[in-house]
N, C-alpha and C positions, 0 to 999 in steps of 0.2 A: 550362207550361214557358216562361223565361222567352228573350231571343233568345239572353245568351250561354249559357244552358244546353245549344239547340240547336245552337248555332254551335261548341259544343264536345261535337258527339254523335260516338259511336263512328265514324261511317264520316271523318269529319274528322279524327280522333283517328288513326288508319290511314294516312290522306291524308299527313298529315303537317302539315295547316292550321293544328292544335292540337294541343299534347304534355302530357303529364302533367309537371308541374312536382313535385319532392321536394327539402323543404329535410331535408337527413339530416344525419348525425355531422357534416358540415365543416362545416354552418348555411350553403351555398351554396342558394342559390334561384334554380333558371331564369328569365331576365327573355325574356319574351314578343319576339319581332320588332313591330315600329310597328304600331296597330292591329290586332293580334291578342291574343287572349285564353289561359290556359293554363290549366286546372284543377288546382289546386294543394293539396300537403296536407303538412300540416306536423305535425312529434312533439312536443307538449310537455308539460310536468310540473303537476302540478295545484298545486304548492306549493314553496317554494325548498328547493334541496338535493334534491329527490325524484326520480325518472327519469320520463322521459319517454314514456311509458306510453301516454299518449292522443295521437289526433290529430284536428286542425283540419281541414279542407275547405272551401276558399275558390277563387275566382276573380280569378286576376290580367289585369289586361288592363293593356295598351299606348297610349298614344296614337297616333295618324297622326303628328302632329305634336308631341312632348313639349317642353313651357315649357324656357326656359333655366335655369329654378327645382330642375328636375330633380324635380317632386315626387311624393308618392303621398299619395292620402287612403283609408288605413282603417274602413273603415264596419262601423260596429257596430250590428245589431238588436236590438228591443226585443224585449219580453215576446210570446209567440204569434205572431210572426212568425221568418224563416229569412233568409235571406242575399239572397233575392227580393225582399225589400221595397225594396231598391235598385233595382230591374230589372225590376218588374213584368212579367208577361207581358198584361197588359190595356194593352190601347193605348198600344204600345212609339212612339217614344219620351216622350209626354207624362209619362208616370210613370216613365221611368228615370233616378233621380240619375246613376248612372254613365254613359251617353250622352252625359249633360252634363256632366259632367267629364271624360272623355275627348278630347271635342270643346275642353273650355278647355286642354288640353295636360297635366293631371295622369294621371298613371296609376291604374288602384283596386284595390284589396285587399277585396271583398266576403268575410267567410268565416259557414258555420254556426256559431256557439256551442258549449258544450260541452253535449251529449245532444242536441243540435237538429240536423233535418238529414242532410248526409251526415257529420257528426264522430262521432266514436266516442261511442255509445248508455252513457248510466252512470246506475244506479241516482240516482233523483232529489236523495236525501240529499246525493250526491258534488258534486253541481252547485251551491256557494254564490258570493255574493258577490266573495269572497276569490279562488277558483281561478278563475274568470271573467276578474277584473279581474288577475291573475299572467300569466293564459295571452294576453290584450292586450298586457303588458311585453316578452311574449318575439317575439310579433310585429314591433312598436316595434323592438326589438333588433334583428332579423333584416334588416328593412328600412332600420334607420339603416346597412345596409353599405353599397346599395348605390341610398338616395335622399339629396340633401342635405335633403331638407323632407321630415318622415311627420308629417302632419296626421292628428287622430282624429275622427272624425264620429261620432256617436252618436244613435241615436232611444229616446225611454223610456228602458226601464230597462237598456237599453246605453248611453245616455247617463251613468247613473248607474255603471255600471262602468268606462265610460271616467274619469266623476269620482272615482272611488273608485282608478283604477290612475293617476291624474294625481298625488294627493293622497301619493302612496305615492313615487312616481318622476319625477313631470313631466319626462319623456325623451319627450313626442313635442313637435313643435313649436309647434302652434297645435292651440285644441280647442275642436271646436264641439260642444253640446251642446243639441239641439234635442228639444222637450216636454219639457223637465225643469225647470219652475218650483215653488218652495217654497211652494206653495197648495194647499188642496184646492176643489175644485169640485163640482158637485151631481151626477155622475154618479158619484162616489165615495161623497158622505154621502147618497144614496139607492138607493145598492146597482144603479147598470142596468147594471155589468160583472158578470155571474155566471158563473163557473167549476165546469164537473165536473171528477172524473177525464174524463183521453183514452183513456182503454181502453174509456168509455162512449159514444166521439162516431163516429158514421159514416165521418167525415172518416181516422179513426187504426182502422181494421177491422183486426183482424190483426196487429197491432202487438203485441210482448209489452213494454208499458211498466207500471209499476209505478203505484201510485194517486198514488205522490205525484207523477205529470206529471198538467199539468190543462190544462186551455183554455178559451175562450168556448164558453158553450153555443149549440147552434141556437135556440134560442128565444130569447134574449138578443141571439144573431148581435154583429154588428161595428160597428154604428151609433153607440154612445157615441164611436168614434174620430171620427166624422167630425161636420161641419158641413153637412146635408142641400142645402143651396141651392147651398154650393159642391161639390159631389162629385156625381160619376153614381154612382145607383144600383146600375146593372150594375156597376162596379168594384167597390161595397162587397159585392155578390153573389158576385164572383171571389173576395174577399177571405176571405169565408165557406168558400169551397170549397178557398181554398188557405192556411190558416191553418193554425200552428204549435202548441206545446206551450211550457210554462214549470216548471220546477221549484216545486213548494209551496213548500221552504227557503228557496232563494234568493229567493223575490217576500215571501217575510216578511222576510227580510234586509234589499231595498231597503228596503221603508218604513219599519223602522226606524232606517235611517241619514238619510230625506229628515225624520223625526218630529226629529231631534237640533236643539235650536235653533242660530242664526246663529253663537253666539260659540265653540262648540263643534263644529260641526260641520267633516268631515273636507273639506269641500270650505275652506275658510281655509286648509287647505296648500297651494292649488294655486299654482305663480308666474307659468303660461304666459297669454299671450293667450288670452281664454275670447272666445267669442261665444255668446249666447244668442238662438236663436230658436224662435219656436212660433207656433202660430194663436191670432190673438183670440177664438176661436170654439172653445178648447180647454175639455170640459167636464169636465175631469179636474184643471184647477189653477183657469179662472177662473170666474169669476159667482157667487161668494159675497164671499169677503174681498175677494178680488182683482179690479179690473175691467179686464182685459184689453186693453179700446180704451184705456184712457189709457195710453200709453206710458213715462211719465214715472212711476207709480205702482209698475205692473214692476219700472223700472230700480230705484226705492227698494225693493222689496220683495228682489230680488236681491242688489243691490251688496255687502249686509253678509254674506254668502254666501262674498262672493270678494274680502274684503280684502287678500289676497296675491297674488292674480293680477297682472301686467302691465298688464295692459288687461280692462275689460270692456264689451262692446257688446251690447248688447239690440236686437232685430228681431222686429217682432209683425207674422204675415203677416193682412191681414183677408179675413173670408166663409172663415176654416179654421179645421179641429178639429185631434184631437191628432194625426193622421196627414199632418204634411206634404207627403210624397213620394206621396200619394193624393187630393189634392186638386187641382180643375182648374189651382188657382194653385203646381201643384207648378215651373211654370219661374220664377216671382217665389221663390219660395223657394230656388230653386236660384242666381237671379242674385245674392240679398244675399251668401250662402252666396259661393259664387265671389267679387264684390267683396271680401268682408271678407277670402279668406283669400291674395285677389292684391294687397291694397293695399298 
């Protein structure tokens, strides 16, 4: 459990320390008091025009001290992880992105995904691309009431949703989009990510999830994400124990939107400041085509990606894999992270 999940446990909840935040019919969202957290859950539609049928389950937190910027950064998890991978509960705070942004005066918006989590459980089919990257807009939306700056962070293939709901809307303001480089790597073209169903994994006992949610298997475990020299063990172990589900649809969806070449692809609509970053050490895009330490290679390999964008900045964190926010160098990654979107 991670601190704010505890920091927002029922007897605090009672207390009055933490409240249940509901953005309902008036799209009003409780903003937290300075440095307080509120657990938060929001109704929204899987598709435009639709009702509002599901809901979101996220954590909003406060800063002590909020930037003159007035801002909030949205964080969106990737594939097999939950809203945790912000916040780890393994040696808080080295591995909490939100800690440290909080601490730089932004406010954050961690939430589960759709089926993932505490968000409303939907048949895997329900959970594509498209309704993913919708149900991010209405977010964006909710919080352009009441931040002047909603910055999107994304990890994998929430990066990829966040690219996918930027390319659609580019209504949030700046968007970072970390592990999600246009390469494949050799822990992909020689298969060391292996996925069951989760109805088959220890981890999801008792779960009535359908075959089509899947995850890393134990015997596969967690390792392709990381860069072994740079990461403790014991965290990739916590990892193993506290890891998520991903919809079959939707993970086939991604790669065939990351498969669409450069001049076509949906990321060319985008207009917002992009920054791109990820680890040198990431074995899911580089060390085939791609070689990851030349920074300069990257940026070519990207740029044509994101000819409509404002700006784009490239940041390759090195001794990491594709698990930024798990990696000992997770405050180097947090400081470009922060410089690039206070500059």
């Amino acid at each position: 459990m991670t601190r704010f999940a505890t920091l927002c446990g029922s007897a605090l909840l009672a207390s009055g320390i933490c409240g249940v935040a509901s953005a309902g019919a008036a799209n009003a969202i409780q903003q937290p008091q300075s440095g307080r957290c509120v657990p938060m859950e929001v109704p929204v539609s899987l598709a435009p025009g639709s009702s509002a049928t599901q809901t979101i389950s996220g954590i909003l937190c406060s800063p002590r001290r909020p930037s003159r910027a007035r801002a909030i950064d949205v964080l969106v998890h990737g594939a097999t992880y939950d809203r945790s991978y912000w916040d780890s509960g393994f040696d808080t705070p080295r591995y909490s992105y939100m800690e440290r942004t909080l601490a730089a005066g932004r406010a954050t918006f961690a939430y589960d995904r759709l089926g993932v989590g505490r968000s409303s459980p939907l048949p895997s089919t329900s959970v594509t691309m498209d309704a993913d990257a919708f149900v991010l807009h209405q977010l964006i939306q909710r919080f352009r009431r009441q931040f002047r700056a909603v910055n999107v962070i994304g990890h994998s293939y929430g990066a990829r949703i966040a690219q996918l709901e930027s390319s659609e809307y580019n209504d949030a303001t700046q968007l970072v989009l970390s592990d999600n480089l246009h390469s494949v790597g050799p822990a992909l073209t020689k298969g060391e990510i292996v996925f069951h169903p989760a109805s088959r994994d220890p981890v999801f006992a008792g779960q009535a999830l359908d075959t089509g949610w899947t995850t890393t298997t134990p015997s596969a475990g967690r390792a392709p994400f990381y860069f072994p020299p740079g990461a403790d063990s014991s965290e990739i172990a916590y990892d193993e124990a506290h890891k998520s589900i991903v919809s079959t649809t939707q993970f086939q969806q991604g790669i065939e939107i990351g498969r669409v070449p450069a001049g076509a692809n949906v990321s060319n609509r985008i207009t917002l400041p992009v920054l791109l970053v990820a680890g040198e050490e990431d074995r899911l895009a580089c060390g085939l085509a791609l070689d990851c330490t030349n920074h300069d290679a990257v940026k070519a390999n990207e740029q044509p990606f994101y000819t409509s964008a404002a700006s784009v900045t490239v940041v390759m964190i090195p001794n990491t894999g594709h698990d930024l926010a798990l990696h000992r160098s997770a405050g180097a990654s947090f400081d470009a992270i922060n410089h690039w979107l206070q500059r």
